[in-house]
N, C-alpha and C positions, 0 to 999 in steps of 0.2 A: 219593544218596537224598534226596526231598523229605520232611525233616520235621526242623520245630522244637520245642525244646525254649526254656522258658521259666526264665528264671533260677532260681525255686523247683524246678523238676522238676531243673534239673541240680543245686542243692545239695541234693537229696534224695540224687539219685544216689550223689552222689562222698560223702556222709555214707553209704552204705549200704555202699561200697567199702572205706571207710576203715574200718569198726568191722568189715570181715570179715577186715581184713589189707591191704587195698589190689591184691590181685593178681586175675586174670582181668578180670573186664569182667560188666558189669549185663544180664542177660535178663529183656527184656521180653516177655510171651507176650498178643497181644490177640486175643481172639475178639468177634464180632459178636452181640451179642444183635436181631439186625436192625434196625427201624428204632428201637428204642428205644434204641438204642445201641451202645458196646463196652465192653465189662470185660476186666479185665486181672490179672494176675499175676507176680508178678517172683519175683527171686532174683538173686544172688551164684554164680557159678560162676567157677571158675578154665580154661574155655573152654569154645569155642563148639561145639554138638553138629551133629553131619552136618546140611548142608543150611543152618544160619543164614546171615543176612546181618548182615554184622558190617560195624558203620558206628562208624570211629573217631570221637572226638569231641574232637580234645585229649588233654587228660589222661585220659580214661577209653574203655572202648569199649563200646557197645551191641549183644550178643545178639540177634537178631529171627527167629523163625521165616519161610520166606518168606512164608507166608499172612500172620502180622504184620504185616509188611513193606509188601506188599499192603493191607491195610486203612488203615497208616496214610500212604499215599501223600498228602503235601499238609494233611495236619494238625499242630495245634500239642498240646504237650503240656504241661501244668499241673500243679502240684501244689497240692491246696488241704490246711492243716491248722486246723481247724475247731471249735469243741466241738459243732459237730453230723455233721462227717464231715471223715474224712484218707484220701485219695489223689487218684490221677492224676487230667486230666480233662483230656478229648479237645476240643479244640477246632476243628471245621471251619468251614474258612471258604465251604463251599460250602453249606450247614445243608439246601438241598434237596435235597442229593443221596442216594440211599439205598445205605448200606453191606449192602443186603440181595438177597434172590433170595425170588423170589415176587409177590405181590401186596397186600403191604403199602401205608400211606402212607408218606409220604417224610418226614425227622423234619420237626419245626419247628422247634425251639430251636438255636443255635450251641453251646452246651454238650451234652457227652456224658457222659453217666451216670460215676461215680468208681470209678476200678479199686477192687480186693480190696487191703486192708492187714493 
Protein backbone atom coordinates (compact mmCIF):
# COMPACT_ATOMS: atom_id res chain seq x y z
CA UNK A 1 0.00 0.00 0.00
CA UNK A 2 1.20 3.50 -0.97
CA UNK A 3 0.78 5.66 2.01
CA UNK A 4 2.68 7.64 4.45
CA UNK A 5 2.35 8.48 7.64
CA UNK A 6 4.25 11.20 9.31
CA UNK A 7 5.84 10.79 12.62
CA UNK A 8 2.97 12.98 14.61
CA UNK A 9 0.15 10.81 12.76
CA UNK A 10 1.86 7.61 13.90
CA UNK A 11 2.33 8.85 17.59
CA UNK A 12 -1.15 9.78 17.48
CA UNK A 13 -1.94 6.41 16.61
CA UNK A 14 0.00 4.19 18.78
CA UNK A 15 -1.21 6.88 21.70
CA UNK A 16 -4.84 5.89 20.67
CA UNK A 17 -3.86 2.14 20.82
CA UNK A 18 -2.25 2.30 23.99
CA UNK A 19 -5.13 4.20 26.07
CA UNK A 20 -7.57 1.43 24.47
CA UNK A 21 -5.56 -1.47 25.82
CA UNK A 22 -3.13 -1.77 22.91
CA UNK A 23 -4.95 -4.74 21.18
CA UNK A 24 -6.54 -4.79 17.61
CA UNK A 25 -5.19 -2.09 15.31
CA UNK A 26 -6.39 1.87 14.41
CA UNK A 27 -9.40 2.20 11.66
CA UNK A 28 -9.29 4.80 9.66
CA UNK A 29 -12.46 5.57 7.58
CA UNK A 30 -11.77 8.53 4.79
CA UNK A 31 -14.47 9.86 2.62
CA UNK A 32 -14.13 12.39 -0.26
CA UNK A 33 -15.81 15.62 0.28
CA UNK A 34 -14.56 16.12 -3.47
CA UNK A 35 -12.43 18.58 -4.44
CA UNK A 36 -12.44 20.24 -1.39
CA UNK A 37 -11.16 17.49 0.19
CA UNK A 38 -11.30 14.26 2.49
CA UNK A 39 -12.49 13.94 6.06
CA UNK A 40 -12.00 11.36 8.09
CA UNK A 41 -12.95 9.21 11.12
CA UNK A 42 -11.23 6.87 13.25
CA UNK A 43 -11.66 4.42 16.03
CA UNK A 44 -9.89 1.58 17.99
CA UNK A 45 -11.36 -1.77 17.17
CA UNK A 46 -9.91 -5.06 18.20
CA UNK A 47 -10.34 -6.23 14.24
CA UNK A 48 -10.71 -5.53 10.99
CA UNK A 49 -14.41 -5.78 9.53
CA UNK A 50 -15.21 -7.76 6.11
CA UNK A 51 -13.66 -6.27 3.32
CA UNK A 52 -10.71 -3.97 5.18
CA UNK A 53 -7.37 -3.56 4.00
CA UNK A 54 -5.15 -4.02 6.80
CA UNK A 55 -1.71 -2.56 6.29
CA UNK A 56 0.71 -3.56 9.08
CA UNK A 57 2.82 -0.78 10.27
CA UNK A 58 5.34 -2.35 12.79
CA UNK A 59 4.07 -2.23 15.91
CA UNK A 60 0.48 -1.25 15.12
CA UNK A 61 -1.92 -2.19 12.34
CA UNK A 62 -4.14 0.13 10.19
CA UNK A 63 -7.96 -0.75 9.44
CA UNK A 64 -8.91 0.81 5.88
CA UNK A 65 -11.97 0.35 4.16
CA UNK A 66 -11.04 -0.45 0.47
CA UNK A 67 -12.67 2.80 -0.79
CA UNK A 68 -10.26 4.42 2.05
CA UNK A 69 -7.64 2.55 0.75
CA UNK A 70 -8.40 3.88 -2.61
CA UNK A 71 -8.52 7.47 -1.92
CA UNK A 72 -5.58 7.40 0.00
CA UNK A 73 -3.38 5.83 -2.57
CA UNK A 74 -0.05 8.01 -2.71
CA UNK A 75 -0.81 10.35 0.13
CA UNK A 76 0.91 11.53 3.18
CA UNK A 77 -0.90 11.69 6.52
CA UNK A 78 -0.45 14.30 9.22
CA UNK A 79 -1.43 15.12 12.30
CA UNK A 80 -1.64 18.58 13.31
CA UNK A 81 -2.79 19.62 17.26
CA UNK A 82 -3.45 23.26 17.21
CA UNK A 83 -5.40 25.72 19.41
CA UNK A 84 -7.24 26.33 16.45
CA UNK A 85 -7.76 22.60 15.13
CA UNK A 86 -6.60 18.77 16.02
CA UNK A 87 -6.57 16.10 13.41
CA UNK A 88 -5.33 14.33 10.49
CA UNK A 89 -4.33 16.19 7.37
CA UNK A 90 -4.05 14.72 4.02
CA UNK A 91 -1.24 15.64 2.24
CA UNK A 92 -1.10 15.05 -1.57
CA UNK A 93 1.72 15.39 -3.40
CA UNK A 94 -0.08 15.54 -6.66
CA UNK A 95 -2.55 18.85 -5.30
CA UNK A 96 -3.98 18.87 -8.95
CA UNK A 97 -5.18 15.81 -9.03
CA UNK A 98 -8.97 15.50 -8.04
CA UNK A 99 -10.12 12.98 -5.53
CA UNK A 100 -13.70 13.58 -7.08
CA UNK A 101 -16.23 12.48 -9.89
CA UNK A 102 -18.00 15.08 -11.71
CA UNK A 103 -17.27 18.32 -12.88
CA UNK A 104 -15.65 20.09 -10.15
CA UNK A 105 -12.17 22.04 -10.09
CA UNK A 106 -9.31 20.23 -9.17
CA UNK A 107 -8.14 21.22 -5.56
CA UNK A 108 -5.35 23.75 -5.24
CA UNK A 109 -3.70 23.56 -2.10
CA UNK A 110 -1.36 20.38 -1.00
CA UNK A 111 -3.15 20.26 2.19
CA UNK A 112 -6.43 18.46 2.82
CA UNK A 113 -9.04 19.54 4.94
CA UNK A 114 -8.57 17.89 8.94
CA UNK A 115 -10.27 14.76 9.67
CA UNK A 116 -13.17 14.71 12.53
CA UNK A 117 -11.65 14.45 16.17
Amino acid sequence: MDLNLTEAAETFIRRMLRFSGGAGGFRLVVTSGGCSGLSATFDVEAAPQAGDVVAERGDYRLFLPQASAELLAGITIDFRDSMASTGFVFIDPNPSSCKCSGDSAPAKAPLVQLGEF
